[in-house]
TIDRENBA-600147 format. One line per field, with one value per atom (N, C-alpha, C, CB): chain; residue in one letter; x, y, z; atom name. Coordinates in pm, 1 decimal. Glycine has a CB too. Example, Ala and Ser with C-alpha at 12.3 -4.5 7.8 and 13.67 -1.06 7.14 Angstrom:
mol = c(A|A|A|A|A|A|A|A) $
type = c(a|a|a|a|s|s|s|s) $
c1 = c(1319.0|1230.0|1320.0|1130.8|1285.0|1367.0|1290.0|1408.4) $
c2 = c(-569.0|-450.0|-330.0|-447.3|-225.0|-106.0|3.0|-59.8) $
c3 = c(780.0|780.0|780.0|904.6|708.0|714.0|787.0|572.5) $
atom = c(N|CA|C|CB|N|CA|C|CB) $
END
This chain:
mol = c(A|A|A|A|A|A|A|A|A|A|A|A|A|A|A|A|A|A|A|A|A|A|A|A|A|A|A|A|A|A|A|A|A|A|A|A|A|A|A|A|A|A|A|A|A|A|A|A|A|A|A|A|A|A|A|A|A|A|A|A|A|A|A|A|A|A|A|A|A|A|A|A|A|A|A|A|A|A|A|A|A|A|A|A|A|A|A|A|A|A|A|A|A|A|A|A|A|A|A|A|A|A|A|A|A|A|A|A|A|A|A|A|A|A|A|A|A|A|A|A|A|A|A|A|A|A|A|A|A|A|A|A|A|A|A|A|A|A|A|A|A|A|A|A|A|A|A|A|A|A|A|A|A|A|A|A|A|A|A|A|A|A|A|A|A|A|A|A|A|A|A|A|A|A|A|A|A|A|A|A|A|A|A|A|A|A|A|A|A|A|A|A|A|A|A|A|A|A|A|A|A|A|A|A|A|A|A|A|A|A|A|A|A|A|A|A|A|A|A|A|A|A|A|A|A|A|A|A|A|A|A|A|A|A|A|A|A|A|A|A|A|A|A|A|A|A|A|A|A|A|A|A|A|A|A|A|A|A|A|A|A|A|A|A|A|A|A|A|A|A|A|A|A|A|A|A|A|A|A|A|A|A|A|A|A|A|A|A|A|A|A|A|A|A|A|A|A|A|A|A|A|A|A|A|A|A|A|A|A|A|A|A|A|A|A|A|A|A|A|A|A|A|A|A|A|A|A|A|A|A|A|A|A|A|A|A|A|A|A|A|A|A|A|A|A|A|A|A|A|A|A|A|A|A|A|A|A|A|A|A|A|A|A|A|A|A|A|A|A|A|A|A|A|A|A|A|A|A|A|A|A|A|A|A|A|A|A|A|A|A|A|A|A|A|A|A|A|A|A|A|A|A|A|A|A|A|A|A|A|A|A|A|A|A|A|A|A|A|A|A|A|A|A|A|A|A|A|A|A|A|A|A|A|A|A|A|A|A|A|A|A|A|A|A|A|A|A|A|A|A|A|A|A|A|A|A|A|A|A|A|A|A|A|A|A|A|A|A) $
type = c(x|x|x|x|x|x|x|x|x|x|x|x|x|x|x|x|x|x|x|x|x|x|x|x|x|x|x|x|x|x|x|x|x|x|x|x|x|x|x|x|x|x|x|x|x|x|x|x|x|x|x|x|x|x|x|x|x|x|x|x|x|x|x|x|x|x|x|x|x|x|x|x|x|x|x|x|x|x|x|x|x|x|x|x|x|x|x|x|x|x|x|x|x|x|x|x|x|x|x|x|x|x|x|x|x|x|x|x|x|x|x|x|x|x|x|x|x|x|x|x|x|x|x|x|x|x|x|x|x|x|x|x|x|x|x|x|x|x|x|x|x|x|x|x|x|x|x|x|x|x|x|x|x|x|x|x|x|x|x|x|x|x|x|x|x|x|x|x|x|x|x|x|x|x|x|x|x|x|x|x|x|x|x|x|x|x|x|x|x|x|x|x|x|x|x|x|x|x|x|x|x|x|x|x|x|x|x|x|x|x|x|x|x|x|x|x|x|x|x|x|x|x|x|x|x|x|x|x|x|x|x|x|x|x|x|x|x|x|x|x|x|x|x|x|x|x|x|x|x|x|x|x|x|x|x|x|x|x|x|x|x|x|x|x|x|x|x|x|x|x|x|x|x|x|x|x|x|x|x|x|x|x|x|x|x|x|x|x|x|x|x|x|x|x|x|x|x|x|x|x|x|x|x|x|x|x|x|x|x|x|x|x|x|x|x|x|x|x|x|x|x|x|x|x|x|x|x|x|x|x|x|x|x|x|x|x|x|x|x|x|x|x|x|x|x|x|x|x|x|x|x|x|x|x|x|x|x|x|x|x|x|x|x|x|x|x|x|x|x|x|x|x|x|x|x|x|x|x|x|x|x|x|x|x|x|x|x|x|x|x|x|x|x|x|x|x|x|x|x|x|x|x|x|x|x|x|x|x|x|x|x|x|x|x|x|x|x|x|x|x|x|x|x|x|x|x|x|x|x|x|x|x|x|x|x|x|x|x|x|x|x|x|x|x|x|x|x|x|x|x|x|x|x|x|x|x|x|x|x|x|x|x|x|x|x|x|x|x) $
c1 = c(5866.6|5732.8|5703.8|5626.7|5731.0|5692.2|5533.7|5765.0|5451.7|5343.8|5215.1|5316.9|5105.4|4991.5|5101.8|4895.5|5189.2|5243.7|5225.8|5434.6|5199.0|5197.7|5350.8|5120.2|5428.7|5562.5|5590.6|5644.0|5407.0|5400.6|5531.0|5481.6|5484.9|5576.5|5692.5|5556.3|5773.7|5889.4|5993.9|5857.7|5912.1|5948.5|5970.6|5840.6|5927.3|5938.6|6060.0|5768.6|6065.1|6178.5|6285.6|6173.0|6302.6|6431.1|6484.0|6370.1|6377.2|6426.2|6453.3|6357.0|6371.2|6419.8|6593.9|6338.3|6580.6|6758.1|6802.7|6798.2|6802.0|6907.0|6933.7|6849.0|6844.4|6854.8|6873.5|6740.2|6868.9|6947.3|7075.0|6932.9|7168.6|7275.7|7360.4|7296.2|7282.3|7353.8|7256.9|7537.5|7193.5|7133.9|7040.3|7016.7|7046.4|7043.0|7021.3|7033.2|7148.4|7138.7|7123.4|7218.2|7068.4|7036.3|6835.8|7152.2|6785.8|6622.1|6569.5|6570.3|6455.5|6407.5|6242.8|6414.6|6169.2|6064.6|6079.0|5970.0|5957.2|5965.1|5797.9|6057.9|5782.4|5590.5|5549.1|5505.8|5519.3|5505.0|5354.4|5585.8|5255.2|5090.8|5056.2|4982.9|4945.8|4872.1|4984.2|4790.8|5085.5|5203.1|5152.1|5348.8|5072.2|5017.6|5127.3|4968.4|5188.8|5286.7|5202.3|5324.9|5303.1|5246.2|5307.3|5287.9|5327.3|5392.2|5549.8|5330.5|5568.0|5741.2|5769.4|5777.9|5697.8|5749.6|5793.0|5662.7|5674.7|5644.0|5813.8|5510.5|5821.6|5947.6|6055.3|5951.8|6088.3|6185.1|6187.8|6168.3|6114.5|6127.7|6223.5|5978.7|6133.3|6192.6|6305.5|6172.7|6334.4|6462.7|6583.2|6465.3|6504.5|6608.9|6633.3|6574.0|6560.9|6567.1|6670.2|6444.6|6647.5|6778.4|6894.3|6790.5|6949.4|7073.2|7114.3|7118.7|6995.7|7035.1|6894.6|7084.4|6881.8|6772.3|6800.4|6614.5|6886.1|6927.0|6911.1|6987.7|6884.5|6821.2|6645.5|6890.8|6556.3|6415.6|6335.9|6370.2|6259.4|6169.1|6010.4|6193.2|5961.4|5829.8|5829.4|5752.5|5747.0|5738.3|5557.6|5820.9|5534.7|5390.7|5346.4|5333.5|5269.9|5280.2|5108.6|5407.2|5059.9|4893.6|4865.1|4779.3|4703.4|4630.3|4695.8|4702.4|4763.9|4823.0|4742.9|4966.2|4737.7|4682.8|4822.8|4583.0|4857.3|4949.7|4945.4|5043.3|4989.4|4940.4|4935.4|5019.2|4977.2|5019.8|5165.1|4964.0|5205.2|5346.6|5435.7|5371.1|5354.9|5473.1|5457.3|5449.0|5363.8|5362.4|5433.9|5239.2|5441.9|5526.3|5648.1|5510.0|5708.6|5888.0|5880.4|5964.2|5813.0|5858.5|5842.3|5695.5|5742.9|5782.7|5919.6|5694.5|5952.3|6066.1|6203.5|6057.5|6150.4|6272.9|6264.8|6297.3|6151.4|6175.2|6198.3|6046.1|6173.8|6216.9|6392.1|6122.9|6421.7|6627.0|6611.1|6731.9|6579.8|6676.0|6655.3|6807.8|6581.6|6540.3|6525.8|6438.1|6543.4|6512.1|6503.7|6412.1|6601.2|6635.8|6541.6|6842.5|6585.1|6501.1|6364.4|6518.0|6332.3|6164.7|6077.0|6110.5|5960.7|5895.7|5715.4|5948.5|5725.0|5621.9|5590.0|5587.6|5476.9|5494.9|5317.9|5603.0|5314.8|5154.5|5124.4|5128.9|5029.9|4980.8|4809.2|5023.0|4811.9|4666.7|4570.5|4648.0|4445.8|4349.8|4375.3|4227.2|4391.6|4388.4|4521.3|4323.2|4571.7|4743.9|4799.4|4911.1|4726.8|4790.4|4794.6|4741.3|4725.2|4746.3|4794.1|4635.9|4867.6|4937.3|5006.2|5052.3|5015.6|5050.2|5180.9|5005.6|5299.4|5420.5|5500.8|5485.0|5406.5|5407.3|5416.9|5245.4|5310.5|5241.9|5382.4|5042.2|5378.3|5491.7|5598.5|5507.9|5669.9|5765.8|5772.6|5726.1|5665.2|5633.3|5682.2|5467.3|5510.8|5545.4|5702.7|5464.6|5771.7|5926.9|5981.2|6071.2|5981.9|6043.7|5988.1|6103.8|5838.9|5784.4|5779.9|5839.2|5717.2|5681.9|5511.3|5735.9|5502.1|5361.6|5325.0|5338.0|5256.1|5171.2|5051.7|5132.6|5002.3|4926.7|4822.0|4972.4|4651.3|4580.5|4525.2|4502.4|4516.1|4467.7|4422.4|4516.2|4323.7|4189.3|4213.8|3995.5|4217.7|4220.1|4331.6|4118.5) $
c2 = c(4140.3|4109.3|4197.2|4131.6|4131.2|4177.3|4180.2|4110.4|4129.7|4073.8|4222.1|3960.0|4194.8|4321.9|4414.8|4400.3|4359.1|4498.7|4463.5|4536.6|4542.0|4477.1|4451.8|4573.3|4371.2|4350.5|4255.9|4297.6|4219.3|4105.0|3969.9|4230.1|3906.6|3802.7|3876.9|3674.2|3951.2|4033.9|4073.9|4117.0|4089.6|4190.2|4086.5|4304.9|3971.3|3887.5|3776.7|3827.4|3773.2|3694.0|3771.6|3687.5|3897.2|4009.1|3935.5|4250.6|3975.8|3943.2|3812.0|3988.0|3695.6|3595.4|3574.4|3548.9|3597.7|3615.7|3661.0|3771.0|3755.2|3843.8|3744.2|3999.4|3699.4|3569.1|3493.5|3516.3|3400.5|3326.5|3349.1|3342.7|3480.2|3477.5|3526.1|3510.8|3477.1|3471.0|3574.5|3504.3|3656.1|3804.3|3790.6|3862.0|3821.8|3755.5|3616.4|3799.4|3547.6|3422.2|3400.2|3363.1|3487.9|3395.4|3456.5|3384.4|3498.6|3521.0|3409.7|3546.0|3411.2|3282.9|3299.4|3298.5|3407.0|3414.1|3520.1|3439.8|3475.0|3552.8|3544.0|3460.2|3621.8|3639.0|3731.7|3747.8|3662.5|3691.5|3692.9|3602.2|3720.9|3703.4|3830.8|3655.0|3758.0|3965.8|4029.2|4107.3|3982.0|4046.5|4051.9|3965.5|4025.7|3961.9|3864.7|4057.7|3796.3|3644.8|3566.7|3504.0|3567.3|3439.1|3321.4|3463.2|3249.6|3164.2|3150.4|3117.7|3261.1|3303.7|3331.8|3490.6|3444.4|3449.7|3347.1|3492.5|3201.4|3122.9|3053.2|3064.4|3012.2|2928.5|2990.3|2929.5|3122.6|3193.5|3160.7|3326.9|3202.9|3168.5|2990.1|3187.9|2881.2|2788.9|2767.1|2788.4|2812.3|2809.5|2849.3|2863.9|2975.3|3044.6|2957.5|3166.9|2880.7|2799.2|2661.9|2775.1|2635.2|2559.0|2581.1|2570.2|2732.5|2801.0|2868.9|2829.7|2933.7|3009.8|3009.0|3199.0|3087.9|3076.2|2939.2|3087.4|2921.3|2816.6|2788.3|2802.5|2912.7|2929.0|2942.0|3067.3|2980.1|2982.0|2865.0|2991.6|2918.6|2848.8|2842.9|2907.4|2977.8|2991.4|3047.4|3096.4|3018.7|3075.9|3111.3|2981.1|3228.9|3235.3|3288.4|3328.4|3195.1|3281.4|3277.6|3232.4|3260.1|3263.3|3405.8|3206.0|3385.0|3554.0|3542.7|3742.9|3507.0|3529.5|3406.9|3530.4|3427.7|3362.3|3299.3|3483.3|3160.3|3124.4|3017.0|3152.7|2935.3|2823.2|2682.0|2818.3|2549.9|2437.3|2449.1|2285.0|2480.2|2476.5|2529.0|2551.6|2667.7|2702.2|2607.6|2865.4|2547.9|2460.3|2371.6|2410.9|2292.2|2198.4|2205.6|2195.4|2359.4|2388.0|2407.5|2592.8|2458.6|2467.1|2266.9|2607.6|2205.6|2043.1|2016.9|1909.3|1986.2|1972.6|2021.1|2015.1|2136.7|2184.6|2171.9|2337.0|2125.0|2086.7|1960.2|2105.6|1863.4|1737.2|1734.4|1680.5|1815.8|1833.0|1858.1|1964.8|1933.5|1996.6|2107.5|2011.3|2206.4|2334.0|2401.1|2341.0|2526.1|2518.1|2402.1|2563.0|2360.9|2236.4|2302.4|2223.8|2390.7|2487.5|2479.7|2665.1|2468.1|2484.6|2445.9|2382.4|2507.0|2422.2|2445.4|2509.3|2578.3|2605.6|2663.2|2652.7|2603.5|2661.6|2677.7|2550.9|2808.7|2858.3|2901.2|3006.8|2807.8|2829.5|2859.4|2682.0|2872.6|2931.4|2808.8|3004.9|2798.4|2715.3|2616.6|2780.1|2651.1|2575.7|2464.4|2625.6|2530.1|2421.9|2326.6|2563.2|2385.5|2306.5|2204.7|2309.5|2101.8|1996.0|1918.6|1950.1|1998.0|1943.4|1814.4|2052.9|1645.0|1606.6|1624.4|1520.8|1678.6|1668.3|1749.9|1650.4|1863.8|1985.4|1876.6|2109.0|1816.4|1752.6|1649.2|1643.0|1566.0|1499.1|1532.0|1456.3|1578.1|1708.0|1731.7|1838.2|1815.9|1862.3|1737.2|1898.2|1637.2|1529.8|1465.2|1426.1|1485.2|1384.3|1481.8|1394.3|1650.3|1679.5|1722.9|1741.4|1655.4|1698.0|1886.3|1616.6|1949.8|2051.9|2054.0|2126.2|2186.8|2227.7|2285.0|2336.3|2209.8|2296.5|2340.2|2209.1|2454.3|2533.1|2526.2|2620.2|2570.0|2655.2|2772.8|2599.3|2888.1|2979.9|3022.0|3039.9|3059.9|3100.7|3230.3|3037.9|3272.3|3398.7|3475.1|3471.7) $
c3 = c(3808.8|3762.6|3640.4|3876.2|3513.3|3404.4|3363.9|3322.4|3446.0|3417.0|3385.7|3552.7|3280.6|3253.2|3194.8|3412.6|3114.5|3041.5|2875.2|3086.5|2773.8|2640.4|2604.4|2526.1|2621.8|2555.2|2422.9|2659.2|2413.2|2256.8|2305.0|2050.0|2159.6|2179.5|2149.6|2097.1|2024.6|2023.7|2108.5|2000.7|2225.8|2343.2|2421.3|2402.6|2459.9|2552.5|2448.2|2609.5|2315.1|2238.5|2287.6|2067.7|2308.1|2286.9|2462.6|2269.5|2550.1|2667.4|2705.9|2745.5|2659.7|2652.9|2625.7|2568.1|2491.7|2409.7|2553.0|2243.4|2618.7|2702.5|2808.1|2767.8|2824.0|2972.2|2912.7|3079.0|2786.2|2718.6|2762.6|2590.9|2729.0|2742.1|2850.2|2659.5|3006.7|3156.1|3176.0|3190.6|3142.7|3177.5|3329.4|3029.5|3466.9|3529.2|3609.2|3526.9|3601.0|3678.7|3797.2|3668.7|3905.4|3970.0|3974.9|4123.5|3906.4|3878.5|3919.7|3727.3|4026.7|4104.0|4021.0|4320.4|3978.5|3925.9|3803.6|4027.3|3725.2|3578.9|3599.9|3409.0|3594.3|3572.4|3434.3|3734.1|3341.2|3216.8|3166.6|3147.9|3308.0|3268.6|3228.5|3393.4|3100.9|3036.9|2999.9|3183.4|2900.8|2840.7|2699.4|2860.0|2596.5|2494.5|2449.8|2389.0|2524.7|2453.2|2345.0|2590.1|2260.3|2138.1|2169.1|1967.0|2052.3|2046.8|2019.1|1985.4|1918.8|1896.8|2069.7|1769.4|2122.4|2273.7|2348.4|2351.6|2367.5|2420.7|2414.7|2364.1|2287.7|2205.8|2247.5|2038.7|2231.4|2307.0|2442.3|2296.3|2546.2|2655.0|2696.9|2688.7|2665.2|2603.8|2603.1|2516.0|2487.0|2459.6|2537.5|2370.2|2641.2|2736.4|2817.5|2809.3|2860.7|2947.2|2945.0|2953.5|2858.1|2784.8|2806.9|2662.9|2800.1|2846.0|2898.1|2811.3|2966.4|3113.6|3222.8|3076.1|3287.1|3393.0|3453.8|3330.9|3500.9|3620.6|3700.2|3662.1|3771.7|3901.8|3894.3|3968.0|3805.7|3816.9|3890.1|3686.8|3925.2|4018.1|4000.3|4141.9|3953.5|3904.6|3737.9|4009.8|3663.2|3558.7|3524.4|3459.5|3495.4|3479.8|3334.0|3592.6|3253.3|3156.3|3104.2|3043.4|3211.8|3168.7|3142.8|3295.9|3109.2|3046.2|2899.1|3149.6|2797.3|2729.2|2594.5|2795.2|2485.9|2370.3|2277.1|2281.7|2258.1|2191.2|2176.8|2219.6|2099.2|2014.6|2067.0|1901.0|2018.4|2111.8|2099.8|2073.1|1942.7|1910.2|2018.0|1788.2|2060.0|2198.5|2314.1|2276.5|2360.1|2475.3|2427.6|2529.3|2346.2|2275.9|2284.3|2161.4|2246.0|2260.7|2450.5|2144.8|2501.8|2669.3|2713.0|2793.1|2649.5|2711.0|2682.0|2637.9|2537.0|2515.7|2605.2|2412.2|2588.9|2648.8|2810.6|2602.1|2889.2|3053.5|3012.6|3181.4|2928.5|2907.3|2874.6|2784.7|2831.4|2772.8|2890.7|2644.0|3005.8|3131.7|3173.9|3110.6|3063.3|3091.3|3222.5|3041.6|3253.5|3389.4|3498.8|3386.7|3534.4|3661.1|3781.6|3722.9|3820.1|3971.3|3975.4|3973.9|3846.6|3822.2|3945.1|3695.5|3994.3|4117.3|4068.2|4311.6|3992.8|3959.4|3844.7|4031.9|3763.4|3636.8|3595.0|3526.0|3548.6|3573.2|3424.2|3699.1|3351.9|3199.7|3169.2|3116.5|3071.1|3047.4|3062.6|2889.0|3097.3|3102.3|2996.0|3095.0|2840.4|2799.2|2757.5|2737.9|2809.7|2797.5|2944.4|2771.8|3046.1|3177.9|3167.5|3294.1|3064.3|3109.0|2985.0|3181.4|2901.2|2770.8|2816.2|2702.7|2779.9|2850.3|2846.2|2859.6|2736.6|2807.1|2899.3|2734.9|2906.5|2995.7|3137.5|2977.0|3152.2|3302.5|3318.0|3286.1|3243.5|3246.7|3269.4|3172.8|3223.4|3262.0|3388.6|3207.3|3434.8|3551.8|3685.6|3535.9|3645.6|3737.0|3767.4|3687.0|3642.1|3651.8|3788.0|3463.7|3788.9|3856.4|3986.4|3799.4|4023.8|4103.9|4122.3|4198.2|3992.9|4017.0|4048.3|3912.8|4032.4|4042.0|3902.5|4161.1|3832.5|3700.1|3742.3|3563.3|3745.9|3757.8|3686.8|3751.8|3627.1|3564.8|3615.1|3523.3|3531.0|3557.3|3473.1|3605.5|3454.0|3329.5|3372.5|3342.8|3212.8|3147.7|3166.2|3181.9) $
atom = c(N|CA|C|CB|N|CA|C|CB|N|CA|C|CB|N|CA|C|CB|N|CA|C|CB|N|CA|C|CB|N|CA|C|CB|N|CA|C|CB|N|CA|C|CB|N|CA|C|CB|N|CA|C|CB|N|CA|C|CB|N|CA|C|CB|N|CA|C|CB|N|CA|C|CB|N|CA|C|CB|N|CA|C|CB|N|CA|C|CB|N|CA|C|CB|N|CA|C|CB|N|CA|C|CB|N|CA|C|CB|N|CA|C|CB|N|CA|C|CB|N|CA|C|CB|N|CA|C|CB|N|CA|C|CB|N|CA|C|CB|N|CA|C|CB|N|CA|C|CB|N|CA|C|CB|N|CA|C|CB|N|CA|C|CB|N|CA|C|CB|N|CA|C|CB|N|CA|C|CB|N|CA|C|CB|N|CA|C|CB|N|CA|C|CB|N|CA|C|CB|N|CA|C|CB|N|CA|C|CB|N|CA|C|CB|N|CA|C|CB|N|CA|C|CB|N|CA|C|CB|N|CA|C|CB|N|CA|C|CB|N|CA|C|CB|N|CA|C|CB|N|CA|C|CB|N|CA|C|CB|N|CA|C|CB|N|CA|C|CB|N|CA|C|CB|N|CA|C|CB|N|CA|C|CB|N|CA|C|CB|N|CA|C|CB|N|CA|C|CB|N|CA|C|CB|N|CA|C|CB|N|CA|C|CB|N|CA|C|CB|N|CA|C|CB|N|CA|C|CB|N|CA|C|CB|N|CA|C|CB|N|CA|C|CB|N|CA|C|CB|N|CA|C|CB|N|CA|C|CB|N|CA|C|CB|N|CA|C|CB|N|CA|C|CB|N|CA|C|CB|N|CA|C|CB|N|CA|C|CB|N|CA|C|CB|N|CA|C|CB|N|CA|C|CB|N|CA|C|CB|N|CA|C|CB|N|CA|C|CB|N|CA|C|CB|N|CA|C|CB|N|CA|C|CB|N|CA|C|CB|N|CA|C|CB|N|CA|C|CB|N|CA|C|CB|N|CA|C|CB|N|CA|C|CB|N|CA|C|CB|N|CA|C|CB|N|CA|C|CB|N|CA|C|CB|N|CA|C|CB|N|CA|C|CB|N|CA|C|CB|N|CA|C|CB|N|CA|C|CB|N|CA|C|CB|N|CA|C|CB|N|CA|C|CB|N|CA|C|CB|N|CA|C|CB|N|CA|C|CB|N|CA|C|CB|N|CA|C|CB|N|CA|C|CB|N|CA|C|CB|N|CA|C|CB|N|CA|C|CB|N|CA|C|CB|N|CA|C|CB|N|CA|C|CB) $
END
């Protein structure tokens, strides 16, 4: 539980990259709330997902301020395959219901979340 720590988006791109590249596979949760994530973070994450985090199951990345563009690269990328395990995925008030986020979601029968603030 990375979560209420300042790691910026930077800090959460760096760690992203690391789990990008196998950095633990079998991680069932990543709680990334009140980290100050942007949108570079957001996209990173994303992206990790794409090529590792295989095993995840929850992802939380509410409390955090970042654009649509990053909700945009995490649809995409649960639409390619991203995270398969996914069951739950917890975003800020104002993105839960991005529709390709939801879509996404619904295809794999997860749970999208809101949580304000």
């Amino acid at each position: 539980d990375l979560s209420q720590n300042a790691l910026s988006g930077s800090g959460v791109a760096a760690l992203a990259g690391a789990l990008a590249r196998g950095g633990l596979p079998r991680l069932k949760s990543l709680q990334l709330y009140h980290t100050h994530l942007d949108t570079v973070g957001v996209e990173a994450v994303a992206e990790s997902g794409k090529r590792g985090l295989r095993a995840l199951e929850s992802l939380s990345l509410h409390g955090n301020s970042f654009a649509t563009a990053g909700v945009d690269a995490l649809a995409d990328a649960l639409r390619g395959g991203a995270f398969p395990q996914l069951k739950r995925l917890v975003l800020p008030g104002q993105h839960w219901q991005h529709g390709g986020v939801k879509a996404a979601c619904e295809a794999r029968e997860a749970l999208c979340v809101d949580m304000r603030g």
